[in-house]
C-alpha positions as a Markdown table, in Angstrom:
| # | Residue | x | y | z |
|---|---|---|---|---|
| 1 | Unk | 146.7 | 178.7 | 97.4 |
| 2 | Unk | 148.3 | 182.2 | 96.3 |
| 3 | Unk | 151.3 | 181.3 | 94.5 |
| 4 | Unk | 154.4 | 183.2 | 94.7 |
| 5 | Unk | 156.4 | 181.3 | 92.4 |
| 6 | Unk | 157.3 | 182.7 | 88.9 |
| 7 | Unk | 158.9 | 181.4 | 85.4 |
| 8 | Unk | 162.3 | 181.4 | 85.4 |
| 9 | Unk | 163.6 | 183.8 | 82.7 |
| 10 | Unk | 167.2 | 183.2 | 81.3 |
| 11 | Unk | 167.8 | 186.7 | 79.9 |
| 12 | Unk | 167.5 | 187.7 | 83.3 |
| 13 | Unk | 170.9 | 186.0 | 84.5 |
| 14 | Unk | 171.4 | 183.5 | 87.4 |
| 15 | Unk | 169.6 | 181.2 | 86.3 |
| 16 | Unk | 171.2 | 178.5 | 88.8 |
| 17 | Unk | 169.6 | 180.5 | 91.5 |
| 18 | Unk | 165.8 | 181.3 | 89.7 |
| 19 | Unk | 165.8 | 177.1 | 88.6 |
| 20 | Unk | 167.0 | 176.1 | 92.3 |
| 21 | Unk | 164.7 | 178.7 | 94.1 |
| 22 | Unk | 161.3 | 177.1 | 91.8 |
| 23 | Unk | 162.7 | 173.6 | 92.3 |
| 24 | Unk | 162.4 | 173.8 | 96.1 |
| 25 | Unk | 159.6 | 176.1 | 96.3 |
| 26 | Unk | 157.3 | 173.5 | 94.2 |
| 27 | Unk | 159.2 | 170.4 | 96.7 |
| 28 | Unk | 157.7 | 172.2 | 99.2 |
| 29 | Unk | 154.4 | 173.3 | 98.5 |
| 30 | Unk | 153.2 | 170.6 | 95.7 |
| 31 | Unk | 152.3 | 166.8 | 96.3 |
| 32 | Unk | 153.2 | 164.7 | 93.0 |
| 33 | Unk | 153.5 | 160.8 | 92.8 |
| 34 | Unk | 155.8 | 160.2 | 90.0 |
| 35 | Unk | 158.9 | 161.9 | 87.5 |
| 36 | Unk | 155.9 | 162.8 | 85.0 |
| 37 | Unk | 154.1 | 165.1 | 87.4 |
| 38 | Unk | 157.0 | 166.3 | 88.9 |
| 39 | Unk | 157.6 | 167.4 | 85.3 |
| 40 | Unk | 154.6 | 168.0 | 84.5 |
| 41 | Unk | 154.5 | 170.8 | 87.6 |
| 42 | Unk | 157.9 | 172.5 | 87.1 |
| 43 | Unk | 157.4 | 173.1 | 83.1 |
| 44 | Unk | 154.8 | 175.6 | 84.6 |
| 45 | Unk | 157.7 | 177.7 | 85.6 |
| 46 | Unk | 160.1 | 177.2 | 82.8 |
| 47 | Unk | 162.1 | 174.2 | 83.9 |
| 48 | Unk | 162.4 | 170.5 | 83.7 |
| 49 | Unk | 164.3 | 167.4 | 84.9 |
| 50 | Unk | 165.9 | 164.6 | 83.3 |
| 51 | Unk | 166.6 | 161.2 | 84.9 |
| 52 | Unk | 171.0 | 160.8 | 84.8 |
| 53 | Unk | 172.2 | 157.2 | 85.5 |
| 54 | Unk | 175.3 | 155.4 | 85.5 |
| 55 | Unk | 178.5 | 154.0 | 86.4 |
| 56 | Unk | 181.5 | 155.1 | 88.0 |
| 57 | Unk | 184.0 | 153.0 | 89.0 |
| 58 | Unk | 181.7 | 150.0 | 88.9 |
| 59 | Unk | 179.4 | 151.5 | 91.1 |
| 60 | Unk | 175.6 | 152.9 | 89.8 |
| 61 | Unk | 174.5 | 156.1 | 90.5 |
| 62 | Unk | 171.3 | 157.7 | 89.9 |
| 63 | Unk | 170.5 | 161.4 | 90.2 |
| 64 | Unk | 168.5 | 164.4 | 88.6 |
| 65 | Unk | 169.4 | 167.2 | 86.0 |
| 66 | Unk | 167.5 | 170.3 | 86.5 |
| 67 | Unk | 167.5 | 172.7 | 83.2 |
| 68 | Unk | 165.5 | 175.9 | 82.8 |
| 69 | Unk | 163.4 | 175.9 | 79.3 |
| 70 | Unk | 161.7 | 178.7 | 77.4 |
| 71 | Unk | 157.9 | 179.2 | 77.1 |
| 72 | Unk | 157.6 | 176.3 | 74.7 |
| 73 | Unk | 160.1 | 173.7 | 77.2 |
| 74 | Unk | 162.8 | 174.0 | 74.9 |
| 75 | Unk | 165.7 | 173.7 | 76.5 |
| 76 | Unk | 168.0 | 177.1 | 77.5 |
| 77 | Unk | 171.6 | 177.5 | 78.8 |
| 78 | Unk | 173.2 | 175.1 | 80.9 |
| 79 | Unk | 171.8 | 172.2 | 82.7 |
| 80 | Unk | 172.5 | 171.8 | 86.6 |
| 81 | Unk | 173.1 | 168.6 | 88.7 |
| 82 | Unk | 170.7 | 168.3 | 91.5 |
| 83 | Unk | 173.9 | 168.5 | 93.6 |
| 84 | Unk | 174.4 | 171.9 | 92.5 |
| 85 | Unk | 170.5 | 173.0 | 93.6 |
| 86 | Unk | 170.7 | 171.2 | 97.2 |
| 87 | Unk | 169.7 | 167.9 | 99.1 |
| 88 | Unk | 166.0 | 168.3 | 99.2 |
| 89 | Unk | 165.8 | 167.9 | 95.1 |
| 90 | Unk | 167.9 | 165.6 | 94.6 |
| 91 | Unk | 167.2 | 161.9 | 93.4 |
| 92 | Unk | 166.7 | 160.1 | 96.6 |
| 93 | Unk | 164.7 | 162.6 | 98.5 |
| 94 | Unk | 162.3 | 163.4 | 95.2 |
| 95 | Unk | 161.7 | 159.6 | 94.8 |
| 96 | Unk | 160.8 | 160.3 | 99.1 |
| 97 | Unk | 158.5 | 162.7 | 97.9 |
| 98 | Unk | 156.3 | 160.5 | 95.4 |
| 99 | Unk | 155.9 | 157.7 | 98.3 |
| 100 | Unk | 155.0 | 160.7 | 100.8 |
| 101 | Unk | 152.4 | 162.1 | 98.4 |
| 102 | Unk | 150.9 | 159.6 | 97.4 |
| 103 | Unk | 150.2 | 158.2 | 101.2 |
| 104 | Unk | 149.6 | 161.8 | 101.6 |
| 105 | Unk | 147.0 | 162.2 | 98.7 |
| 106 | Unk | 145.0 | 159.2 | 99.8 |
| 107 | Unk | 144.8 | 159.7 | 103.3 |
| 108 | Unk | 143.3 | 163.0 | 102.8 |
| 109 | Unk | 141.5 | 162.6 | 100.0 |
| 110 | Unk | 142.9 | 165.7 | 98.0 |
| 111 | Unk | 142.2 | 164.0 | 94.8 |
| 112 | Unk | 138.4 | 164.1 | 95.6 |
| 113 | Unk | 138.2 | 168.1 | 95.0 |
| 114 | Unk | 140.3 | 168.4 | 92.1 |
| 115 | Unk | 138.6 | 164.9 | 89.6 |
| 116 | Unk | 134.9 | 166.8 | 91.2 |
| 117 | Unk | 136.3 | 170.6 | 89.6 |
| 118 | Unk | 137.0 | 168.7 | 86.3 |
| 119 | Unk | 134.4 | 166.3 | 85.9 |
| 120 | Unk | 131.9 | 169.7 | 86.5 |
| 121 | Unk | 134.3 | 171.7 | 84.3 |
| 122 | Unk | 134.0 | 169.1 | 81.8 |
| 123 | Unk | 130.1 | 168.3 | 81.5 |
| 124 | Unk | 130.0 | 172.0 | 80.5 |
| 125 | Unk | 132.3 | 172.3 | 77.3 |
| 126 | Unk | 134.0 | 170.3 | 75.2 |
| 127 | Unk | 136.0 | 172.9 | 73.8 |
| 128 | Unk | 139.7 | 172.5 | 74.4 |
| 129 | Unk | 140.7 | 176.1 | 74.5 |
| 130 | Unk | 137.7 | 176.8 | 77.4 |
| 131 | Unk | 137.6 | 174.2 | 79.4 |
| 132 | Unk | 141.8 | 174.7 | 80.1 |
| 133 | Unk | 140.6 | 178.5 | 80.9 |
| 134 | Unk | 137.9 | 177.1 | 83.1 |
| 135 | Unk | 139.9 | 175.3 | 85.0 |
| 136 | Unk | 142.6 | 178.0 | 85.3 |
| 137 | Unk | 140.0 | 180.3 | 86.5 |
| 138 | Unk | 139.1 | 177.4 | 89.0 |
| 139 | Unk | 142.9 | 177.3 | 90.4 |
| 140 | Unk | 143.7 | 174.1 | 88.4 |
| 141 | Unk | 146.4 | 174.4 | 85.3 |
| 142 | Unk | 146.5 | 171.7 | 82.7 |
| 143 | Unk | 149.5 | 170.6 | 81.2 |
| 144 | Unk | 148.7 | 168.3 | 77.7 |
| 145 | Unk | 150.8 | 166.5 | 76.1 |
| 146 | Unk | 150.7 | 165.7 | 72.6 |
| 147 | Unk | 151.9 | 163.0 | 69.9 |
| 148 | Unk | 153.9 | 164.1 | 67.2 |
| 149 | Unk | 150.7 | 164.5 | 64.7 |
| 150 | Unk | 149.2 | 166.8 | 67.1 |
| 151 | Unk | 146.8 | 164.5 | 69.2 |
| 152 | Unk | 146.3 | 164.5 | 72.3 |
| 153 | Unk | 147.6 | 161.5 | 74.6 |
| 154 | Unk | 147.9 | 162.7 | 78.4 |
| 155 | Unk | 147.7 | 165.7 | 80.8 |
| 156 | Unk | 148.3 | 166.4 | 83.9 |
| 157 | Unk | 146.3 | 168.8 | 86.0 |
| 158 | Unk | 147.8 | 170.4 | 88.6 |
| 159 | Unk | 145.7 | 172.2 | 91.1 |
| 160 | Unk | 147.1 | 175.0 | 93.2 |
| 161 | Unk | 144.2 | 175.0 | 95.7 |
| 162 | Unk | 145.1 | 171.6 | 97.1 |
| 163 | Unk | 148.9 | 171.7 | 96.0 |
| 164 | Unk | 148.3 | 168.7 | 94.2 |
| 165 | Unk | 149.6 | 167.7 | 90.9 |
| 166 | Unk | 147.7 | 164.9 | 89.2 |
| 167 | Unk | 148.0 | 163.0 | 86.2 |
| 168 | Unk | 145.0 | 163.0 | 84.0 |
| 169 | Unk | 144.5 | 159.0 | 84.1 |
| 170 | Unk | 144.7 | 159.8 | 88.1 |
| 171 | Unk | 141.5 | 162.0 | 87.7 |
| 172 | Unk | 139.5 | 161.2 | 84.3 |
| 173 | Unk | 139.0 | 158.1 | 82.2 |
| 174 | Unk | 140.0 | 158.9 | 78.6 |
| 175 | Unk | 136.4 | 158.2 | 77.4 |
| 176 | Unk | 135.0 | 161.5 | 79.5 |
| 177 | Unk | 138.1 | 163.4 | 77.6 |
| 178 | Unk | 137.3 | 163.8 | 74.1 |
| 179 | Unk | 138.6 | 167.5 | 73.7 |
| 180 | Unk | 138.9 | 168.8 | 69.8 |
| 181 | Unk | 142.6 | 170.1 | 69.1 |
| 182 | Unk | 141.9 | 172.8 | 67.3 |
């Protein structure tokens, strides 16, 4: 899948418009089954989301905060309710999306292609630093995430052939993962 999308870049002003414009362009063209992979997706292009509940006048409200984040996800400028970016990204109709793509994901089988590109990819190099470029090269980015000491303790692979963002427990078991983090 040729992908049009690019990082949002704060310097370059209107940043509302670049955070709403990746936020529905990834709704639409991505399949991801839960706020992690959803997160996991949009830090691609400079942006994440935070979970906002509460209470207003006794009632509970639930919705999503969009923010746009330099190249290491720190956050930049101001954040934006979902409200602000349109119906289609809000909280109810991304929640929509996770049932969808998961129903979606198993009836087609689009997890099959991306776990067979990484297992292969795998079985060839343990090396951190090449087997993320391998997979890149493949069509599939790899978001890790890491504990404070440096370790690694989760990814999330998101493959732009299938549109399909998958967490790393989704596609390997841990044991086959034992990358260095040099």
């Amino acid at each position: 899948m040729e992908n049009p999308l690019h990082k949002v870049d704060a310097s370059a002003g209107d940043v509302k418009r670049q955070v709403g414009n990746v936020v529905k362009a990834v709704n639409r063209q991505y399949r991801f089954q839960s706020m992690g992979e959803y997160r996991a997706l949009l830090s691609l292009y400079n942006v994440t989301v935070e979970e906002a509940r509460g209470n207003v006048r006794g009632r509970e409200y639930y919705g999503l905060v969009y923010s746009a984040t330099d190249d290491k996800g720190n956050k930049v400028g101001n954040p934006f309710k979902s409200s602000l970016l349109g119906k289609s990204v809000g909280y109810e109709a991304v929640q929509k999306k996770f049932a969808r793509s998961k129903q979606e994901i198993k009836d087609r089988k689009l997890a099959d292609r991306t776990k067979r590109t990484i297992l292969s990819v795998l079985e060839g190099t343990y090396d951190k630093e090449k087997f993320i470029a391998t997979l890149k090269a493949k069509g599939i980015d790899t978001v890790l995430r890491y504990t404070d000491d440096g370790r690694i303790y989760g990814s999330t692979f998101i493959d732009h052939r299938t549109g399909c963002v998958l967490n790393g427990s989704r596609t390997v078991s841990y044991t086959h993962l034992t990358l260095p983090t040099n």
